[in-house]
Steps between C-alpha positions, in 0.01 A plus 500: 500500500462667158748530319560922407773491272274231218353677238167424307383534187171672469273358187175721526213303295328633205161470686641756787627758247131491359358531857703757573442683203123520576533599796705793423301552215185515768678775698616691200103607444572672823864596536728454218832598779326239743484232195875537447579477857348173528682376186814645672419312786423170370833484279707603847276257731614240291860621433521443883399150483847428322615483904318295730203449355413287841487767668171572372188358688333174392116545289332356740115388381309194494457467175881498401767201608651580836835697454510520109452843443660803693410860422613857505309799506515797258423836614172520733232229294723241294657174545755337304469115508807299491664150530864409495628222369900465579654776348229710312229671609142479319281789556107325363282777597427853570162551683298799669475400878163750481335245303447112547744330283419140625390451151893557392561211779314225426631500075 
């Protein structure tokens, strides 16, 4: 049973910031409001992770070791990737599920 009342820290990694930062930057060429709302979105996303993380479904590809990684989406086409270790939360990644990121996977 998880444990609701335990709070995590959330450490996002350099790397994601950058990731995410392209793609917004990507979108701005088309919508500077849609741009924003994705940054908006990514900084919420992983607000929420602060509270069971867990809850959040496993990354699940062959290339990756089994049950390391666990993601959440952001907005319609992006995925946060995440581990936790004890009490903090590291968000590692920020990819565009449109494109193949098994690239990002196999580092």
């Amino acid at each position: 049973m998880q444990d609701v009342d335990r709070v995590y820290e959330v450490k996002i990694a350099d790397t994601a910031w950058f990731q995410m930062m392209e793609h917004a930057r990507f979108l701005a060429n088309v919508s500077e409001e849609a741009a924003n709302r994705l940054v908006d979105e990514f900084v919420a996303a992983c607000g929420t992770l602060s509270a069971m993380p867990d809850r959040c479904p496993w990354l699940a590809h062959d290339a990756m070791p089994f049950q390391r990684y666990r993601k959440r989406f952001i907005g319609k086409y992006h995925l946060a990737l995440f581990e936790i270790r004890e009490s903090t939360v590291y968000v590692s990644a920020v990819v565009d599920c449109r494109r193949d990121y098994a690239w990002l996977l196999l580092k």
